[in-house]
NUKOL-215359 format. One record per residue: residue in one letter; chain; x, y, z of N, C-alpha, C, O in turn. Coordinates in steps of 0.001 Angstrom, whole numbers. Atoms other than C-alpha are relative to their C-alpha. Layout:
<atom><resn>A</resn><chain>A</chain><n_x>X</n_x><n_y>Y</n_y><n_z>Z</n_z><ca_x>X</ca_x><ca_y>Y</ca_y><ca_z>Z</ca_z><c_x>X</c_x><c_y>Y</c_y><c_z>Z</c_z><o_x>X</o_x><o_y>Y</o_y><o_z>Z</o_z></atom>
...
***
This chain:
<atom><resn>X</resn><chain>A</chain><n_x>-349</n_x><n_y>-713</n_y><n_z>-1200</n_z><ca_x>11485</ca_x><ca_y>2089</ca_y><ca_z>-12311</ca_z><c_x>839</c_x><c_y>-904</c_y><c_z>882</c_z><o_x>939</o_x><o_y>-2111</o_y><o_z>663</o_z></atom>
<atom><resn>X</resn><chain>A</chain><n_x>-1244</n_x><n_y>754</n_y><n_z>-586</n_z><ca_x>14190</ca_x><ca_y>1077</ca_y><ca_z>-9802</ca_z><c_x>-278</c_x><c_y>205</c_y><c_z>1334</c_z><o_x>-116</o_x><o_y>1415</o_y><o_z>1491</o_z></atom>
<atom><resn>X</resn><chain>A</chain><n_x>-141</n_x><n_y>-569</n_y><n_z>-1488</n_z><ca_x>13715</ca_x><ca_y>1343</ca_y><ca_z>-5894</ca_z><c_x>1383</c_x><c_y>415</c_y><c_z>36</c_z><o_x>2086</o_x><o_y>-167</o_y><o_z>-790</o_z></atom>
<atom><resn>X</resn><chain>A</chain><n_x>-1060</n_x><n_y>-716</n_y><n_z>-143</n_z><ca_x>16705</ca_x><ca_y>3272</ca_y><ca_z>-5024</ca_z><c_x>684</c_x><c_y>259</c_y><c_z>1496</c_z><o_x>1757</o_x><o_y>638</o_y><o_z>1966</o_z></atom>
<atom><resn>X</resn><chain>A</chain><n_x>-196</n_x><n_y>-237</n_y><n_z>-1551</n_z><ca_x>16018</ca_x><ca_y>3232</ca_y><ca_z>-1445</ca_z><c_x>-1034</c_x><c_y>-1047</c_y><c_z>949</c_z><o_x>-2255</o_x><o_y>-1093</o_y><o_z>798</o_z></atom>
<atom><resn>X</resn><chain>A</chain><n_x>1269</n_x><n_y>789</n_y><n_z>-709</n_z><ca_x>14451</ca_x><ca_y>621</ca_y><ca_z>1160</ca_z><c_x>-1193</c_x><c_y>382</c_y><c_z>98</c_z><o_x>-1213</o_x><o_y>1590</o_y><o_z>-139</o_z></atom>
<atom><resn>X</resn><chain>A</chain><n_x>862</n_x><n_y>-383</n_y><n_z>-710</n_z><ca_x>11120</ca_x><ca_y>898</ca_y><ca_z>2250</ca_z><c_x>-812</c_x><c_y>-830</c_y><c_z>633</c_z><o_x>-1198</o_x><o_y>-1845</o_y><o_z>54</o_z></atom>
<atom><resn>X</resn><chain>A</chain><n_x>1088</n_x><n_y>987</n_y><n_z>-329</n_z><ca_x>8706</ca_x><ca_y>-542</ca_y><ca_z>4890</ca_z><c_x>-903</c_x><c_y>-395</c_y><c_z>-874</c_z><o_x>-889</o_x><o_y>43</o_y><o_z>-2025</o_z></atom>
<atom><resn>X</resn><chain>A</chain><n_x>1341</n_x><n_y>155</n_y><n_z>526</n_z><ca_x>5357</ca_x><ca_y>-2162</ca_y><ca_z>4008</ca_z><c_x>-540</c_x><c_y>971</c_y><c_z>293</c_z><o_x>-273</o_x><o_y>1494</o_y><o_z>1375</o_z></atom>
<atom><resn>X</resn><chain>A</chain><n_x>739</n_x><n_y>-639</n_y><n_z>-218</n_z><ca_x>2924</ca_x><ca_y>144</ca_y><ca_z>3454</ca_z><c_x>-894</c_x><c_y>-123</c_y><c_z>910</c_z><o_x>-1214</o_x><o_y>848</o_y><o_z>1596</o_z></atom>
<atom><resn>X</resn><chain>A</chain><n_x>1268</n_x><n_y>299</n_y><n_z>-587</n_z><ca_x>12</ca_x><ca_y>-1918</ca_y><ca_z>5169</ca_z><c_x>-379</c_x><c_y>297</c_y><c_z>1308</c_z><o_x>-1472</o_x><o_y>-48</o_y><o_z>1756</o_z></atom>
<atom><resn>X</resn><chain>A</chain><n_x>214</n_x><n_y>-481</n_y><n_z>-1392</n_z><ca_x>346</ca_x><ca_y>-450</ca_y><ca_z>8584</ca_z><c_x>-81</c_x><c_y>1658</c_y><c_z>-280</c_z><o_x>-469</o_x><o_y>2419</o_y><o_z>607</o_z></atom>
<atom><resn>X</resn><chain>A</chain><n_x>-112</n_x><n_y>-1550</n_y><n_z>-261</n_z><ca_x>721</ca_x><ca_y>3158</ca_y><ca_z>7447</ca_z><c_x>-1267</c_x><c_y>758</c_y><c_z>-607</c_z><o_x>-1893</o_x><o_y>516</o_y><o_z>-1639</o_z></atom>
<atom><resn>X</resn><chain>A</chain><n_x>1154</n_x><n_y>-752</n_y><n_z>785</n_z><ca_x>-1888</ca_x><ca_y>5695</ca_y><ca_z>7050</ca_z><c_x>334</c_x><c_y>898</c_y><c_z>-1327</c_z><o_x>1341</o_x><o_y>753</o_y><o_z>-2021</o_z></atom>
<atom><resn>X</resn><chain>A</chain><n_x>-750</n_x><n_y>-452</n_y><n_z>1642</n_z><ca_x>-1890</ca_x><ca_y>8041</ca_y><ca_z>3856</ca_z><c_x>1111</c_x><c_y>510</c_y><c_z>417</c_z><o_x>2218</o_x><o_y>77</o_y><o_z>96</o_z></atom>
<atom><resn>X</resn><chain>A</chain><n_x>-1597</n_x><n_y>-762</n_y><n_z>69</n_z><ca_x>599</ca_x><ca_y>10332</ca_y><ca_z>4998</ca_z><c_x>1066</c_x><c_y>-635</c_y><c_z>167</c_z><o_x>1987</o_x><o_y>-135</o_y><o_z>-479</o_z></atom>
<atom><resn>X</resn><chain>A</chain><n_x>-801</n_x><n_y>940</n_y><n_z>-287</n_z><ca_x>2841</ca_x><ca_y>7573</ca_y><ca_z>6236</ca_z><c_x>164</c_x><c_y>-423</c_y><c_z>-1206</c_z><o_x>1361</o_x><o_y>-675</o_y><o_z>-1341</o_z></atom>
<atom><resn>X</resn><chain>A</chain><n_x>-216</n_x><n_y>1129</n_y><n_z>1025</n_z><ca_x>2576</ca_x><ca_y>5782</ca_y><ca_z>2936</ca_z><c_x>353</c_x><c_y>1501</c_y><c_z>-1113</c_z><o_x>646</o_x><o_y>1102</o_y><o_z>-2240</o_z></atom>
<atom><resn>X</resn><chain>A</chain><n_x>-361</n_x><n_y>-1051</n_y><n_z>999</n_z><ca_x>3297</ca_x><ca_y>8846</ca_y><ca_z>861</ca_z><c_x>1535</c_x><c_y>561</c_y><c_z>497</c_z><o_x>2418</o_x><o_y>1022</o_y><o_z>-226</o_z></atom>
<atom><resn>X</resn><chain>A</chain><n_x>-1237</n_x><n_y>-603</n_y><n_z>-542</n_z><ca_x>6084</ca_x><ca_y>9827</ca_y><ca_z>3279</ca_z><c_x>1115</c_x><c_y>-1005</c_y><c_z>-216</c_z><o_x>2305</o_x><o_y>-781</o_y><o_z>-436</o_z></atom>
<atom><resn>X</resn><chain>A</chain><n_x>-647</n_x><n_y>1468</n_y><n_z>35</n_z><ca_x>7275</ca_x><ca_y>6319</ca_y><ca_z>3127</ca_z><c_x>846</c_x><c_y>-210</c_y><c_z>-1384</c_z><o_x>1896</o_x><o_y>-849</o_y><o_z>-1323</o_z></atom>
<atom><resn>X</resn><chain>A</chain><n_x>-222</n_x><n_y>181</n_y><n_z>1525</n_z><ca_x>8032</ca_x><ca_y>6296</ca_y><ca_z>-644</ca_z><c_x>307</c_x><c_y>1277</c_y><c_z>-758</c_z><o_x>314</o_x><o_y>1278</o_y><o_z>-1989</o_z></atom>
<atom><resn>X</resn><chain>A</chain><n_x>-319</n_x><n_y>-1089</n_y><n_z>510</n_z><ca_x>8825</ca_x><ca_y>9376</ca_y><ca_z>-1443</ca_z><c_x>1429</c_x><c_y>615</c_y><c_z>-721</c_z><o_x>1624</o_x><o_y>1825</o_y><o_z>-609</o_z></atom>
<atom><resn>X</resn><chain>A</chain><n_x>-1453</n_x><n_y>45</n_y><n_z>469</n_z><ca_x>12431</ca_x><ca_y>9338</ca_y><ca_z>-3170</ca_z><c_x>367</c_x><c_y>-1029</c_y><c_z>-31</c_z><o_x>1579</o_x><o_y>-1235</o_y><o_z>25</o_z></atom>
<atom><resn>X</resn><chain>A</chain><n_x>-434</n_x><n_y>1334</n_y><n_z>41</n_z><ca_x>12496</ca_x><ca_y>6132</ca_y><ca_z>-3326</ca_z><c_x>219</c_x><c_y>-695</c_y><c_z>-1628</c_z><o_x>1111</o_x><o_y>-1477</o_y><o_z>-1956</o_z></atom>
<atom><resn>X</resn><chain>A</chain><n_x>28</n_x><n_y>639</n_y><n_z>1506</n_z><ca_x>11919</ca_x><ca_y>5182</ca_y><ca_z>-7065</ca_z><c_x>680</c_x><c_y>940</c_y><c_z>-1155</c_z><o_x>593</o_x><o_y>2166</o_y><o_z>-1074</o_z></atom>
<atom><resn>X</resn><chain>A</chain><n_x>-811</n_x><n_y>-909</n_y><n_z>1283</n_z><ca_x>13847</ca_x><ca_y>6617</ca_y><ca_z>-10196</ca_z><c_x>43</c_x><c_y>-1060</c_y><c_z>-1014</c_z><o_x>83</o_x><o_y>-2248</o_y><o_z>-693</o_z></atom>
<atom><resn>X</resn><chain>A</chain><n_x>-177</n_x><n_y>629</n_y><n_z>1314</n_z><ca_x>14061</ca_x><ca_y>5380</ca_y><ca_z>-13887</ca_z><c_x>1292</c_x><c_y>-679</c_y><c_z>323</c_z><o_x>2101</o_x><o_y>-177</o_y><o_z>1103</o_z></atom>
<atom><resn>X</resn><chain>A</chain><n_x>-1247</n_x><n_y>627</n_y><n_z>222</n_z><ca_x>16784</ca_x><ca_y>2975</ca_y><ca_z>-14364</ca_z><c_x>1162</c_x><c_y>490</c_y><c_z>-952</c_z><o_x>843</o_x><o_y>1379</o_y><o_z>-1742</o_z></atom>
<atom><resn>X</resn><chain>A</chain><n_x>-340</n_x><n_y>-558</n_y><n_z>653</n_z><ca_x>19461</ca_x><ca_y>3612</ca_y><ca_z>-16001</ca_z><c_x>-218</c_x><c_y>-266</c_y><c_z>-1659</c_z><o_x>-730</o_x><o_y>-1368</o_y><o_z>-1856</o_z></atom>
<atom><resn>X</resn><chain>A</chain><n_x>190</n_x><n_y>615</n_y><n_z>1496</n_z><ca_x>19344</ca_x><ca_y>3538</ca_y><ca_z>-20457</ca_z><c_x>-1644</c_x><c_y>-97</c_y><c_z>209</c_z><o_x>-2321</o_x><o_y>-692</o_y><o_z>-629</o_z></atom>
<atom><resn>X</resn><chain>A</chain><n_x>1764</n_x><n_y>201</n_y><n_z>179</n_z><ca_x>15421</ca_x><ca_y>3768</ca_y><ca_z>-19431</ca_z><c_x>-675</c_x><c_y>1627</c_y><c_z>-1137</c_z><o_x>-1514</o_x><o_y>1583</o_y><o_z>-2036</o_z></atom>
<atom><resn>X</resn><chain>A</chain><n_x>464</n_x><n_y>-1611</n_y><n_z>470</n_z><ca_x>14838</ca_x><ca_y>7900</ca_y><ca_z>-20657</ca_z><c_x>30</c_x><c_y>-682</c_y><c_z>-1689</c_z><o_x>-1013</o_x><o_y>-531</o_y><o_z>-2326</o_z></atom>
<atom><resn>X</resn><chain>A</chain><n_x>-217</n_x><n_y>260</n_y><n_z>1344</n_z><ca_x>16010</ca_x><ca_y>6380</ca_y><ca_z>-24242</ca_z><c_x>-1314</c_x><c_y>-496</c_y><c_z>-406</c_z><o_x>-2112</o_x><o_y>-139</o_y><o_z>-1273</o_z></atom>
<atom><resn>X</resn><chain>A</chain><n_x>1442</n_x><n_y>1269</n_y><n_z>622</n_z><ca_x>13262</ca_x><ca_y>3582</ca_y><ca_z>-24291</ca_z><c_x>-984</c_x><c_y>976</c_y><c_z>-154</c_z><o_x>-1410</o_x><o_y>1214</o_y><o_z>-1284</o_z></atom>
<atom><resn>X</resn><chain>A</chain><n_x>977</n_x><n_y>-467</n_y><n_z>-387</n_z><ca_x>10660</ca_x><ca_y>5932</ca_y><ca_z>-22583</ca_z><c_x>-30</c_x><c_y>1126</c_y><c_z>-1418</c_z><o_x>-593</o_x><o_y>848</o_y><o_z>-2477</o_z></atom>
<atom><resn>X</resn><chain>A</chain><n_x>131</n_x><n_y>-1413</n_y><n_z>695</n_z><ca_x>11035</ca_x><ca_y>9413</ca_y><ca_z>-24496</ca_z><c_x>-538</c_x><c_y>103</c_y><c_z>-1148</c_z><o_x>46</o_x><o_y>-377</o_y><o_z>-2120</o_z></atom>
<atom><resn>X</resn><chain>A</chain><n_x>1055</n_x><n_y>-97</n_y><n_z>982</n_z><ca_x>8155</ca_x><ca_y>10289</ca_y><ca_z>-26776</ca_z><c_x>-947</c_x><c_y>-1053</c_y><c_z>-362</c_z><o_x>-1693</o_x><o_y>-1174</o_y><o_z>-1334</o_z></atom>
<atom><resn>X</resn><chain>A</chain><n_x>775</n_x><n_y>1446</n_y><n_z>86</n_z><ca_x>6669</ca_x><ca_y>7003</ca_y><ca_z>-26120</ca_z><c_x>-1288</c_x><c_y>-118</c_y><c_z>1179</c_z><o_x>-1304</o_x><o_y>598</o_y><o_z>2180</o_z></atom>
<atom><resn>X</resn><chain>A</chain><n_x>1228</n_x><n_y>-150</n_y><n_z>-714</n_z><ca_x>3190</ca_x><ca_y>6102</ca_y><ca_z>-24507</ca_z><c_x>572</c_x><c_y>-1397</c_y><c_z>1124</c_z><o_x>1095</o_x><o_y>-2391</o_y><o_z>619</o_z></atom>
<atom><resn>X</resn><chain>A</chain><n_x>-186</n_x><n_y>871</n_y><n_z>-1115</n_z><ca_x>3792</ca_x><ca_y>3931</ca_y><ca_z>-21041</ca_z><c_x>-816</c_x><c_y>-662</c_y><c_z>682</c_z><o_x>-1440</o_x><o_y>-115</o_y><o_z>1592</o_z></atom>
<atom><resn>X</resn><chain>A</chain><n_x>1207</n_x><n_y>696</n_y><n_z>-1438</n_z><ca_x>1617</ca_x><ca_y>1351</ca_y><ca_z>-19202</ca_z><c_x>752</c_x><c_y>-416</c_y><c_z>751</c_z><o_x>1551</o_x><o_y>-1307</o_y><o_z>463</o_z></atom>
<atom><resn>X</resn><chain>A</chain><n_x>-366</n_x><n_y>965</n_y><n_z>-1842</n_z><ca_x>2629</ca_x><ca_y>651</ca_y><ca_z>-15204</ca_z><c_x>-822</c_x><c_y>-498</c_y><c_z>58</c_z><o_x>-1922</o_x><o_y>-123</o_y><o_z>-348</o_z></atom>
<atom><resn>X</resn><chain>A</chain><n_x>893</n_x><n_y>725</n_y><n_z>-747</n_z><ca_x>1245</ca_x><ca_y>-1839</ca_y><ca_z>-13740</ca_z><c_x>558</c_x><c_y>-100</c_y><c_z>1544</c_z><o_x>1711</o_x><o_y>-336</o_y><o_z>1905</o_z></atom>
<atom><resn>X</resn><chain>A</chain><n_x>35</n_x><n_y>-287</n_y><n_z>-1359</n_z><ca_x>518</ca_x><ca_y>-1383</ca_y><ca_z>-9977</ca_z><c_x>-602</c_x><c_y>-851</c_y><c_z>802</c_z><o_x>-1803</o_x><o_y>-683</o_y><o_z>1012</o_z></atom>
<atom><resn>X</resn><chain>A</chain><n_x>1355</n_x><n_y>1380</n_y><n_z>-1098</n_z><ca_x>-717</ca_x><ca_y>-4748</ca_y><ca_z>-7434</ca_z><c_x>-599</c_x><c_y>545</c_y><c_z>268</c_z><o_x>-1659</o_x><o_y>484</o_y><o_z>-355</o_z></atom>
<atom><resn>X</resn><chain>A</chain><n_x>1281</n_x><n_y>-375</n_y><n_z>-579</n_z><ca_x>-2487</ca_x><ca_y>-2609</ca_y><ca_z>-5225</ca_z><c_x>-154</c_x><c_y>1218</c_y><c_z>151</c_z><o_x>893</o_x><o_y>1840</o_y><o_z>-32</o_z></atom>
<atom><resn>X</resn><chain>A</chain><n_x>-118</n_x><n_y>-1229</n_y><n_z>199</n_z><ca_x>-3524</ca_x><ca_y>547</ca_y><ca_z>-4973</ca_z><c_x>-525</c_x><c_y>710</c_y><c_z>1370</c_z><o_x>-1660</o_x><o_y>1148</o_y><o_z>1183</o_z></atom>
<atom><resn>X</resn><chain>A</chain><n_x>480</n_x><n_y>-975</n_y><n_z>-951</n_z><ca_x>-4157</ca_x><ca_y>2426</ca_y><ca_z>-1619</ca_z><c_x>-579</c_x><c_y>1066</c_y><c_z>-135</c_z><o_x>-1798</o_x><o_y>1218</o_y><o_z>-57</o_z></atom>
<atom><resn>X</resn><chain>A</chain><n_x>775</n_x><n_y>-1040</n_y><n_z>48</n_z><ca_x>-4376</ca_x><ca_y>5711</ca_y><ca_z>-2101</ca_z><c_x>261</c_x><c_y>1020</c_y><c_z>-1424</c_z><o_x>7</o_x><o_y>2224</o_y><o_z>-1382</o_z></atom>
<atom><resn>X</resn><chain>A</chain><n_x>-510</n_x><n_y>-568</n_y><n_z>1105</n_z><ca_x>-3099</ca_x><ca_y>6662</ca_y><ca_z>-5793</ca_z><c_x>1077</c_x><c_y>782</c_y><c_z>108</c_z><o_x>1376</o_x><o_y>1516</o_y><o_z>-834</o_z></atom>
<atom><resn>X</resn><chain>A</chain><n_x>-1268</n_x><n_y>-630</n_y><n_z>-200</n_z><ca_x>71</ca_x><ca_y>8045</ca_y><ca_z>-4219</ca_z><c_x>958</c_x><c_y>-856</c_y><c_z>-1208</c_z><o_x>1257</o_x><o_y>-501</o_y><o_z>-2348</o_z></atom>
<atom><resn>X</resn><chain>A</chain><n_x>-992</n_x><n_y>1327</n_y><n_z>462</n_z><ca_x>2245</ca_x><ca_y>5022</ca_y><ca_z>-5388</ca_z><c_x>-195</c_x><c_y>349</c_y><c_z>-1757</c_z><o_x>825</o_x><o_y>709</o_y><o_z>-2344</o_z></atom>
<atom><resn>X</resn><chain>A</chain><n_x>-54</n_x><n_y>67</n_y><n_z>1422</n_z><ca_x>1277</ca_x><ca_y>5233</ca_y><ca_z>-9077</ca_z><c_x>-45</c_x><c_y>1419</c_y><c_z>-524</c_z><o_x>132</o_x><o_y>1716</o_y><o_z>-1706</o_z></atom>
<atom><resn>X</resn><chain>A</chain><n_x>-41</n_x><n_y>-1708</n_y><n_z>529</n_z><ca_x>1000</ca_x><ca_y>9283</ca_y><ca_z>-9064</ca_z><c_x>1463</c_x><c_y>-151</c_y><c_z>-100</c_z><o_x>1874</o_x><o_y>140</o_y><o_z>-1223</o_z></atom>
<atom><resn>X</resn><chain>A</chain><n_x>-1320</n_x><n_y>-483</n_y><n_z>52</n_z><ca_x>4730</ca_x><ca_y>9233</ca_y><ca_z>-8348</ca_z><c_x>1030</c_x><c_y>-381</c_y><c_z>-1146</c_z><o_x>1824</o_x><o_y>362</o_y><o_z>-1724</o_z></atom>
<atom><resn>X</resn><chain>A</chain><n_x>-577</n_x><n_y>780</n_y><n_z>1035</n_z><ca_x>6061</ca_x><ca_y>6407</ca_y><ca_z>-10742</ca_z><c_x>-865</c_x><c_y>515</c_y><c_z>-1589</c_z><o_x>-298</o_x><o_y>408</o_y><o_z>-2677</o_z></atom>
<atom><resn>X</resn><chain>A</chain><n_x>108</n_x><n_y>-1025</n_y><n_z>1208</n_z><ca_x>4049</ca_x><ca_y>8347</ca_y><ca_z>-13428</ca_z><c_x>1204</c_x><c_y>1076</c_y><c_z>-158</c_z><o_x>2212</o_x><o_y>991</o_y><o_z>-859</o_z></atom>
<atom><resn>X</resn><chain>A</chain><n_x>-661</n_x><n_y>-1426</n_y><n_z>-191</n_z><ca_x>5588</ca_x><ca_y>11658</ca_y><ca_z>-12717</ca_z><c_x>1668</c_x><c_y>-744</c_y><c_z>-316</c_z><o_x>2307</o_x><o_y>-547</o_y><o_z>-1350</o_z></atom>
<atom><resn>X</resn><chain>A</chain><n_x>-1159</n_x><n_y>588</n_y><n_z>1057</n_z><ca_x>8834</ca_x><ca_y>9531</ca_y><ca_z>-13019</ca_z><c_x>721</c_x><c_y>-203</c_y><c_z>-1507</c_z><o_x>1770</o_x><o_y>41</o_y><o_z>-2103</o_z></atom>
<atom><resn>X</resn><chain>A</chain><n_x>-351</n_x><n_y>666</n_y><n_z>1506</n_z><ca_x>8410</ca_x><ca_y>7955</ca_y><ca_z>-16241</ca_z><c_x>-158</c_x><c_y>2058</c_y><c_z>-896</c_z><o_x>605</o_x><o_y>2686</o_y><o_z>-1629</o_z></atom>
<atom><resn>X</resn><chain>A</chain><n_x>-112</n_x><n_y>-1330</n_y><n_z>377</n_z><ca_x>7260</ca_x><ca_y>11611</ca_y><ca_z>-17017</ca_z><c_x>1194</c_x><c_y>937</c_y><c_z>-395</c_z><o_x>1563</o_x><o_y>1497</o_y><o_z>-1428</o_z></atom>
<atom><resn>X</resn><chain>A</chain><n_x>-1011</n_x><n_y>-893</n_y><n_z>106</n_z><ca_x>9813</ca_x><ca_y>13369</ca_y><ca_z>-16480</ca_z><c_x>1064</c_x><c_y>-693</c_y><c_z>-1034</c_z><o_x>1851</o_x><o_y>105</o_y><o_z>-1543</o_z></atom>
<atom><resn>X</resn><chain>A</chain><n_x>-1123</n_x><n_y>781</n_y><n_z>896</n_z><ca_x>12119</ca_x><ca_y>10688</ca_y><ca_z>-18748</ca_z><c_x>-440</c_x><c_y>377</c_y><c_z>-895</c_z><o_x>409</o_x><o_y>72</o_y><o_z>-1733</o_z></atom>
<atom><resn>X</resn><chain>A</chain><n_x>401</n_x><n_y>-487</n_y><n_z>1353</n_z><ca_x>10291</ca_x><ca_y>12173</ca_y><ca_z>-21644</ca_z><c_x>-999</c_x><c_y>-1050</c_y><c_z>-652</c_z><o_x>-1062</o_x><o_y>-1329</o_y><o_z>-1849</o_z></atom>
<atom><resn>X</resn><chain>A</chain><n_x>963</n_x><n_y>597</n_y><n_z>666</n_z><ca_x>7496</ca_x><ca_y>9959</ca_y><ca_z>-21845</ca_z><c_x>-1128</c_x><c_y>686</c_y><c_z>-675</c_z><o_x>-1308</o_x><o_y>1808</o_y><o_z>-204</o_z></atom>
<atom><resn>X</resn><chain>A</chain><n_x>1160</n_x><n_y>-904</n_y><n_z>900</n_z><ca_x>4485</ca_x><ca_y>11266</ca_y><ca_z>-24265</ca_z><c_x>-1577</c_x><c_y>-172</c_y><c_z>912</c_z><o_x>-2588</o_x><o_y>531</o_y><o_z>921</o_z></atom>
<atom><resn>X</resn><chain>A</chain><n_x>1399</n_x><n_y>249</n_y><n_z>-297</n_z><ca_x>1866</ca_x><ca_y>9604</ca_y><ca_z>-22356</ca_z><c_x>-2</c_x><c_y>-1576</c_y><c_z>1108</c_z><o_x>287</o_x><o_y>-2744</o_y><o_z>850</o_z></atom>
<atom><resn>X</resn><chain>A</chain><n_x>-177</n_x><n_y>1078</n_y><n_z>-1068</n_z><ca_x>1667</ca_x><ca_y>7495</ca_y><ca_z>-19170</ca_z><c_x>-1663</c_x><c_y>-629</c_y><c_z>974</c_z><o_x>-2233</o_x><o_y>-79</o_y><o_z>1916</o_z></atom>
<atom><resn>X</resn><chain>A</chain><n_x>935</n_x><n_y>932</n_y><n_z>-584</n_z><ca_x>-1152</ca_x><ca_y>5120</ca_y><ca_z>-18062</ca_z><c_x>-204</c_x><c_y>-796</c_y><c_z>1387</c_z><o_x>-830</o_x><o_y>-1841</o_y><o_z>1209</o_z></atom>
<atom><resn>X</resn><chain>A</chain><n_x>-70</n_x><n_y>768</n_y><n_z>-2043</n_z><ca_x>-1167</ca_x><ca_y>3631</ca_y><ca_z>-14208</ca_z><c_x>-1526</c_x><c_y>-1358</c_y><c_z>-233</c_z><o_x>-2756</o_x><o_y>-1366</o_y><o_z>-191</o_z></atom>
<atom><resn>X</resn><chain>A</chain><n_x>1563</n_x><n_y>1275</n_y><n_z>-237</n_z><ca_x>-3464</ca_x><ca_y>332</ca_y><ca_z>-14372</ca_z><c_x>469</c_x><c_y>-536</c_y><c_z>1378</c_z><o_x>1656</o_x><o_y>-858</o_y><o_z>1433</o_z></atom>
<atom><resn>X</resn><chain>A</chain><n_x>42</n_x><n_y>444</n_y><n_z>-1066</n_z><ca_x>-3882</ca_x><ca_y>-813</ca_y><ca_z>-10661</ca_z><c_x>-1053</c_x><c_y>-1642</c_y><c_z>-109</c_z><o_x>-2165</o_x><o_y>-1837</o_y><o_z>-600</o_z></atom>
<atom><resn>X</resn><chain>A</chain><n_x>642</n_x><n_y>1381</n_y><n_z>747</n_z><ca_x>-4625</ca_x><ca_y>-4753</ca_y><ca_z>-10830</ca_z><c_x>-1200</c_x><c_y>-120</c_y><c_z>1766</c_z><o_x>-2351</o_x><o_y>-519</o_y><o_z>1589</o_z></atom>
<atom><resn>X</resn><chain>A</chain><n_x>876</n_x><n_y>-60</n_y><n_z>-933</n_z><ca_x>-6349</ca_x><ca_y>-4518</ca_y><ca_z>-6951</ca_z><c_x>-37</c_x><c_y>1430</c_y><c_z>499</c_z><o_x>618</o_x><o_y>2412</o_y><o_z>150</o_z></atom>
<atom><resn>X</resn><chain>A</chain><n_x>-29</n_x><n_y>-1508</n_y><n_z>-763</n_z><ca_x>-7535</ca_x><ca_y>-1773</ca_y><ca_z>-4553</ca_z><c_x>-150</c_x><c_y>-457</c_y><c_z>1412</c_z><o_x>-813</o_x><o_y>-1452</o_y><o_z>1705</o_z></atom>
<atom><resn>X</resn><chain>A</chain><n_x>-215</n_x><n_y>328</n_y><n_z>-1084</n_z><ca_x>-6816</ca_x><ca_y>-1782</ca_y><ca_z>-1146</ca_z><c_x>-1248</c_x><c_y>426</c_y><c_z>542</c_z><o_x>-1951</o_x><o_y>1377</o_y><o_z>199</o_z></atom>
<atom><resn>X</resn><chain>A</chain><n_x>1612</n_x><n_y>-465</n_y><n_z>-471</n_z><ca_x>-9937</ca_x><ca_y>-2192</ca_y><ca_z>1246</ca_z><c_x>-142</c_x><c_y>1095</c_y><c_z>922</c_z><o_x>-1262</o_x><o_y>1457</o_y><o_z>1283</o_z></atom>
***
């Protein structure tokens, strides 16, 4: 995935802020749909707030024609 567009830190924003915050921000790179398509995907995610962040970069890789997409979050936000 590619940020595509700035964004603040999350750590001041509540959910909706942090969902609003990131919301068009990420897209496959380019020559990525090739790799991905019909293939199983693990992201890895630092932290995880509120499962926005890794719902979306799924739905990403998704849509590139992945078969099967995994989200591992390595912390969780307190």
């Amino acid at each position: 995935m590619k940020r595509i567009r700035p964004t603040p830190s999350q750590t001041s924003l509540g959910e909706e802020g942090r969902r609003a915050n990131v919301e068009g921000a990420f897209a496959l790179r380019r020559g990525v749909k090739r790799l991905v398509a019909g293939r199983s995907v693990l992201l890895v995610d630092d932290v995880c707030d509120d499962g926005g962040d890794g719902a979306r970069l799924r739905a990403g890789v998704e849509e590139g024609g992945a078969q099967g997409v995994v989200v591992c979050t390595v912390a969780l936000a307190a």
